[in-house]
VEXMI-893417 format. One record per atom (N, C-alpha, C): residue in one letter; x, y, z. Coordinates in steps of 0.2 Angstrom, whole numbers, padded with zeros to 4 digits, always signed. Example, Ala and Ser with C-alpha at 12.3 -4.5 7.8 and 13.67 -1.06 7.14 Angstrom:
VEXMI-893417
a+0066-0028+0039;a+0062-0022+0039;a+0066-0016+0039;s+0064-0011+0035;s+0068-0005+0036;s+0064+0000+0039;
//
This chain:
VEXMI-893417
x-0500+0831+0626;x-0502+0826+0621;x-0504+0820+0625;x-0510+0817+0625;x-0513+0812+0629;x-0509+0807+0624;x-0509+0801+0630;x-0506+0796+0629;x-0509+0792+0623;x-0516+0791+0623;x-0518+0789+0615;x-0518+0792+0610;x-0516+0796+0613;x-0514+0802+0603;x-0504+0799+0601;x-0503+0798+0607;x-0495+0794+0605;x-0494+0789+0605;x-0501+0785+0605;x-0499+0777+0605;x-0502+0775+0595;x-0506+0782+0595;x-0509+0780+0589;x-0506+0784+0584;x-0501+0789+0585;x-0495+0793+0580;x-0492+0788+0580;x-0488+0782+0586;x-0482+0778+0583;x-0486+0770+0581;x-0493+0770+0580;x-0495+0763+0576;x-0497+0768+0568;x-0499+0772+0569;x-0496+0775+0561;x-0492+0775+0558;x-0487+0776+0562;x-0480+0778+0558;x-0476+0769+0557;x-0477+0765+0562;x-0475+0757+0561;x-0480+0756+0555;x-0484+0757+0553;x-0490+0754+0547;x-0486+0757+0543;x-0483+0763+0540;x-0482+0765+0536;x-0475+0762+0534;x-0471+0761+0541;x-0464+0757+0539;x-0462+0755+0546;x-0463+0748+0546;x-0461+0743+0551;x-0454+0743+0553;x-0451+0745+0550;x-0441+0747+0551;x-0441+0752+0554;x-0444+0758+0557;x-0441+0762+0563;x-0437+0760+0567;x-0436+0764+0567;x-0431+0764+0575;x-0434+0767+0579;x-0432+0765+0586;x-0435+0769+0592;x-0432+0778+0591;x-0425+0777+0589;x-0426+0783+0588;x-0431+0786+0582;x-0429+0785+0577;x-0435+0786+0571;x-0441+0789+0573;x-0443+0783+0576;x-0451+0785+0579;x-0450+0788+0584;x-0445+0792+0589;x-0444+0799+0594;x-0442+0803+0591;x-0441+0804+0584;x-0440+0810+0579;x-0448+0812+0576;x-0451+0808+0574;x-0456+0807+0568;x-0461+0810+0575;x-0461+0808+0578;x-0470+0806+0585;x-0469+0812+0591;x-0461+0815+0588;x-0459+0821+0593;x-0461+0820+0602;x-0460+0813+0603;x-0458+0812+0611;x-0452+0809+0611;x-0447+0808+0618;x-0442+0809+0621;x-0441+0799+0619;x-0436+0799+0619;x-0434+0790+0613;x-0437+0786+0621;x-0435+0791+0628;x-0436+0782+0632;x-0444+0783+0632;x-0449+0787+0633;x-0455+0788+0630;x-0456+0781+0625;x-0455+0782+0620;x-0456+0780+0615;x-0453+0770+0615;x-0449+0769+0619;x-0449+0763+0622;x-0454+0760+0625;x-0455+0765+0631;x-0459+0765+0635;x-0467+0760+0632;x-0468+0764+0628;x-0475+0763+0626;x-0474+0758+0620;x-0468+0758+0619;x-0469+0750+0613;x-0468+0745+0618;x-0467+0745+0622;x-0467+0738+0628;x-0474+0738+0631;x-0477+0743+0631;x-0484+0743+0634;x-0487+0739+0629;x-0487+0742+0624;x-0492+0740+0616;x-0490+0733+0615;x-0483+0731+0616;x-0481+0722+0616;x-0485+0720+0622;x-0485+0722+0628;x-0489+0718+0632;x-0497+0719+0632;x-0501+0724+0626;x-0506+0724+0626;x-0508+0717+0620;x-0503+0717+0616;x-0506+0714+0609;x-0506+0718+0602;x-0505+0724+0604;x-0504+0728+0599;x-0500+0726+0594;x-0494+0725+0593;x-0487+0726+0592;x-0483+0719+0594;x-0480+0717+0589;x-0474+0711+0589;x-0468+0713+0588;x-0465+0711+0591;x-0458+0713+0588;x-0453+0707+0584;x-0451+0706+0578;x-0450+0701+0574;x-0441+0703+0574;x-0438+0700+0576;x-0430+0702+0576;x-0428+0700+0568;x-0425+0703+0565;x-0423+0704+0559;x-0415+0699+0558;x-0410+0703+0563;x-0406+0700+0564;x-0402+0704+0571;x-0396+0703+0571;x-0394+0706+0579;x-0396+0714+0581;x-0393+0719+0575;x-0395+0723+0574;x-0403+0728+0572;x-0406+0725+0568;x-0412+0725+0565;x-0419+0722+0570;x-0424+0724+0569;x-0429+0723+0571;x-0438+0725+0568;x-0440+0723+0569;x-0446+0724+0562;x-0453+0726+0567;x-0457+0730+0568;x-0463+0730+0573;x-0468+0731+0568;x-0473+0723+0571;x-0481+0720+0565;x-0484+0720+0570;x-0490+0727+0566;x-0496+0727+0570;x-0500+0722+0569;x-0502+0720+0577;x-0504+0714+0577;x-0515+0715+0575;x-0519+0712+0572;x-0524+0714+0573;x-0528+0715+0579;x-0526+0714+0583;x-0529+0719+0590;x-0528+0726+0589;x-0519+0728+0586;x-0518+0732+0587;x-0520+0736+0580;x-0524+0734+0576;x-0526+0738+0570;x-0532+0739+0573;x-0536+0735+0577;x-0543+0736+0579;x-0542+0741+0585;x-0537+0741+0588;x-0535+0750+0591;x-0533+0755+0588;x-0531+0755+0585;x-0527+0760+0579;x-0535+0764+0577;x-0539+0759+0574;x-0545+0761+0572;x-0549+0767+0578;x-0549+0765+0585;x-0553+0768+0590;x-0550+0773+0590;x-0543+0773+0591;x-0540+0779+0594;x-0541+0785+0588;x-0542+0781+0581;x-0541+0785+0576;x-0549+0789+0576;x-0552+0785+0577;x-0559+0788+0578;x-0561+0793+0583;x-0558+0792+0591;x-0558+0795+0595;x-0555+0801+0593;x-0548+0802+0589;x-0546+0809+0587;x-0548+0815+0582;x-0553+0811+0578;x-0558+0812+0574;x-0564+0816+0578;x-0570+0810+0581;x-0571+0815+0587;x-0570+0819+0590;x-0565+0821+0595;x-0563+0825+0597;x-0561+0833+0592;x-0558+0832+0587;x-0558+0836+0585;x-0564+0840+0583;x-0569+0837+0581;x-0577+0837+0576;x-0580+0841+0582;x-0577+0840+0589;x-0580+0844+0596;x-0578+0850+0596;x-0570+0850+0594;x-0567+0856+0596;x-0570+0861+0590;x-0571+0857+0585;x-0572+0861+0578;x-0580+0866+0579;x-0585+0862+0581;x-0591+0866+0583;x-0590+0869+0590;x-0585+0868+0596;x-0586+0871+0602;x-0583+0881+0601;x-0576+0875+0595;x-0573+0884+0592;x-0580+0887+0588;x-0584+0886+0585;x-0588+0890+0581;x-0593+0893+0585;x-0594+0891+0589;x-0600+0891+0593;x-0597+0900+0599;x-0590+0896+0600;x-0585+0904+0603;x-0587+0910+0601;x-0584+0907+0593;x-0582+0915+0588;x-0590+0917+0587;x-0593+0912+0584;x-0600+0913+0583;x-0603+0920+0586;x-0601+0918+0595;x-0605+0922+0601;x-0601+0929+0601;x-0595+0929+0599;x-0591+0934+0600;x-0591+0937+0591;x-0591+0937+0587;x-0593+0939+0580;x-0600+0943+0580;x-0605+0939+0584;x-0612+0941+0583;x-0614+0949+0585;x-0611+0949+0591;x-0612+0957+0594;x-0609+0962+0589;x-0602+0960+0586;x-0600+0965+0580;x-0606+0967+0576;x-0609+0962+0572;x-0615+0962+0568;x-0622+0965+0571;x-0622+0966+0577;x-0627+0967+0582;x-0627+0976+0582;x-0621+0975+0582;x-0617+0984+0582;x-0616+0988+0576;x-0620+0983+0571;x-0618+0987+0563;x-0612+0986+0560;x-0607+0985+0565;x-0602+0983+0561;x-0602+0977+0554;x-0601+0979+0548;x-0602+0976+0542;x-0596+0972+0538;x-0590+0976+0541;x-0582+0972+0538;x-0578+0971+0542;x-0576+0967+0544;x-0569+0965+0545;x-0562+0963+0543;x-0559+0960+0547;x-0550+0960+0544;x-0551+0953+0548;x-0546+0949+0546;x-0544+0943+0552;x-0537+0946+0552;x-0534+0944+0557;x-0525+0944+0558;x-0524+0937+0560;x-0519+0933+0556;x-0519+0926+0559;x-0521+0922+0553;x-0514+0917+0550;x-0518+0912+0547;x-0516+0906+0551;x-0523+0901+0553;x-0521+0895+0556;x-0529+0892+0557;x-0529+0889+0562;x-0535+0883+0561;x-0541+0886+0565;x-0540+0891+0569;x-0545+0897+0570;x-0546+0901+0564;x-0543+0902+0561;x-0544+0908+0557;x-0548+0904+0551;x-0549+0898+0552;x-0552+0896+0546;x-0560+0895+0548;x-0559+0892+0555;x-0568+0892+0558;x-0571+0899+0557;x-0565+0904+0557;x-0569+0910+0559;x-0571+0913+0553;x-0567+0912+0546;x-0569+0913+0539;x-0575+0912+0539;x-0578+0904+0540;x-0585+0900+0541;x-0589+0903+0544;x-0590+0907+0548;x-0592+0910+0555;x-0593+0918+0550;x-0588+0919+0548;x-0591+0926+0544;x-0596+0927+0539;x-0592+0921+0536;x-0598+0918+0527;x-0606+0920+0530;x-0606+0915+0537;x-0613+0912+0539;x-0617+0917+0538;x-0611+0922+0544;x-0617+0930+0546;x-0617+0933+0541;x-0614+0933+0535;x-0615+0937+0529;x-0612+0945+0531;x-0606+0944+0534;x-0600+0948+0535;x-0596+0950+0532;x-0593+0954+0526;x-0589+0955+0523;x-0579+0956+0527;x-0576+0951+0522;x-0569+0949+0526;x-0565+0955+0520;x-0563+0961+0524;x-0560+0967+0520;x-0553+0964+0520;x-0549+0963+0522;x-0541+0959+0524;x-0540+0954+0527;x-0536+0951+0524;x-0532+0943+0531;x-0525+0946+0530;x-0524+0947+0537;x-0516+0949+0540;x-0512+0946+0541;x-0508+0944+0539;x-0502+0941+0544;x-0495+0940+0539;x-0490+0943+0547;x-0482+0945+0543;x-0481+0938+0540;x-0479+0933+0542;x-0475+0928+0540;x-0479+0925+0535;x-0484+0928+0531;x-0488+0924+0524;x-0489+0928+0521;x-0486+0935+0522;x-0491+0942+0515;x-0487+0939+0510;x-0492+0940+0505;x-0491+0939+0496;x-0496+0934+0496;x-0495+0929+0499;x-0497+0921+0498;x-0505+0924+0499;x-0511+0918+0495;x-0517+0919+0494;x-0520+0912+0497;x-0525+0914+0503;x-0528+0911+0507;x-0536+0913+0506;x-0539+0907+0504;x-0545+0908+0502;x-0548+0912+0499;x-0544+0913+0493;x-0545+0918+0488;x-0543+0926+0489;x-0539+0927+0495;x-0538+0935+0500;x-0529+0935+0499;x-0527+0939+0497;x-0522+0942+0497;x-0518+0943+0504;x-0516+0938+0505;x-0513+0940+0511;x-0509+0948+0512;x-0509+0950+0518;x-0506+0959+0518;x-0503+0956+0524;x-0499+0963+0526;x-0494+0965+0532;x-0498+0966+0536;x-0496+0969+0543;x-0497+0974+0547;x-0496+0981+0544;x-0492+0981+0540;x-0490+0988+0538;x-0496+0993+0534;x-0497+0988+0529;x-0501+0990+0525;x-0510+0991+0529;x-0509+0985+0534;x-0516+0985+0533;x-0516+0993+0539;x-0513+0993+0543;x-0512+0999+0547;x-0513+1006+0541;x-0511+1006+0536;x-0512+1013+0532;x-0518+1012+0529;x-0524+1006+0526;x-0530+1005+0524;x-0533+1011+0531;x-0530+1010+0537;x-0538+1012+0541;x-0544+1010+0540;x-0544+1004+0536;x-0552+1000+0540;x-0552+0997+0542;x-0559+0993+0544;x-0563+0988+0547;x-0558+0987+0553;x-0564+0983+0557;x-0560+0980+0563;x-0556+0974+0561;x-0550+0974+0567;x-0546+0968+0566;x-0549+0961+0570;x-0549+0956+0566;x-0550+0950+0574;x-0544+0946+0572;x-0543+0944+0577;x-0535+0940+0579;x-0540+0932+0580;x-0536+0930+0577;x-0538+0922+0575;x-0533+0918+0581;x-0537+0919+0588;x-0532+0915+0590;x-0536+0913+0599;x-0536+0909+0602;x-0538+0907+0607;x-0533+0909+0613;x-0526+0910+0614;x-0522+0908+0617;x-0520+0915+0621;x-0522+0916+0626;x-0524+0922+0632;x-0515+0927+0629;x-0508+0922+0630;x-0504+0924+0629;x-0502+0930+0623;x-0504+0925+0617;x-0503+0929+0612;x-0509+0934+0611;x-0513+0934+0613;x-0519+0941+0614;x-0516+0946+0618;x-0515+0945+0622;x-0510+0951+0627;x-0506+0953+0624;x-0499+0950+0621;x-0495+0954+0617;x-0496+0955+0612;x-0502+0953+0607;x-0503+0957+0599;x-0506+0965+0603;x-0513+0966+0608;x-0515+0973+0612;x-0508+0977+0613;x-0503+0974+0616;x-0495+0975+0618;x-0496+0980+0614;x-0492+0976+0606;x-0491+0979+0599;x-0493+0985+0596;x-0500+0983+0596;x-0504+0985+0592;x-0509+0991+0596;x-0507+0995+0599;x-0510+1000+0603;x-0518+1002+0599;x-0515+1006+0594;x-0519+1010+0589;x-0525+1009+0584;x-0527+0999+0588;x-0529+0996+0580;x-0535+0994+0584;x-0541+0994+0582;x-0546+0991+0583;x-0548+0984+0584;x-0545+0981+0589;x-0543+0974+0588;x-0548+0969+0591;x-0553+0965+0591;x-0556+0960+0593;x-0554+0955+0594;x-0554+0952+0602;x-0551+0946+0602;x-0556+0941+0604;x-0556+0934+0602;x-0560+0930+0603;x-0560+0926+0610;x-0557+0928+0611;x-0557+0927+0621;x-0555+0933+0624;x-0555+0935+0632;x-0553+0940+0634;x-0550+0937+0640;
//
């Protein structure tokens, strides 16, 4: 986590409620408490952040408007960023989807629900690919974008369509091939 993604998690959570505690906000912002001191003493020696003593014990932190006029940048820059990774991800799947469709293949399956699996729903609509299953143990029953989530179980006894695994991450691609010897699986990295 970059250092402006943490300074702009605990000026959100101070706007939302100026009473935290250092620990609080090392629970809430999920970094280590002296982290989190760390970077409130930065923010005080930026002008971000005031610290207003309540009384011996208590203490109050007001964002200062420098530091709303950062809160806003940083908020934007993570906005950006993400709007990058969101077409850099489609742009992926897109290249890796397109040969399926180049090969005739007409249906597929997604395995995976998460924030790939949603680009790649979009990515399917586009080419006008038909989504036969969306797999995944820890959600069957539950309905995601109108799809009936299934098991492995089940989707193993359909025998269709290819499977594509909604996932970026080199590790869990290796071990779902592990798994899944038998299954026509697509992954969107190699």
């Amino acid at each position: 986590m970059r250092e402006g993604t943490r300074e702009l998690d605990i000026l959100e959570r101070l706007e939302n409620n100026a009473h935290l505690t250092q620990r609080e906000l090392s629970k809430e912002v999920g970094i280590a408490l002296g982290l989190v001191n760390h970077l409130l003493k930065k923010m005080v020696k930026k002008g971000w952040i005031k610290i207003k003593n309540i009384d011996a014990k208590k203490i109050r932190y007001l964002i200062t408007p420098e530091g709303a006029r950062e809160k806003s940048s940083l908020l934007y820059n993570r906005v950006e960023s993400t709007i990058h990774f969101y077409l850099e991800a489609k742009k992926v799947i897109r290249d890796k989807v397109i040969h399926l469709k180049n090969e005739g293949v007409k249906d597929l399956s997604i395995y995976g629900i998460n924030h790939i699996a949603e680009v790649l729903f979009i990515v399917l609509k586009e080419l006008d690919l038909e989504i036969v299953f969306v797999v995944d143990e820890k959600r069957k029953e539950e309905e995601w974008f109108g799809y009936k989530v299934i098991g492995m179980d089940e989707y193993i006894k359909s025998n269709t369509s290819v499977l594509i695994l909604a996932s970026f991450d080199k590790k869990e691609i290796d071990n779902f091939y592990q798994e899944q010897k038998n299954i026509k699986i697509v992954a969107l990295r190699e």
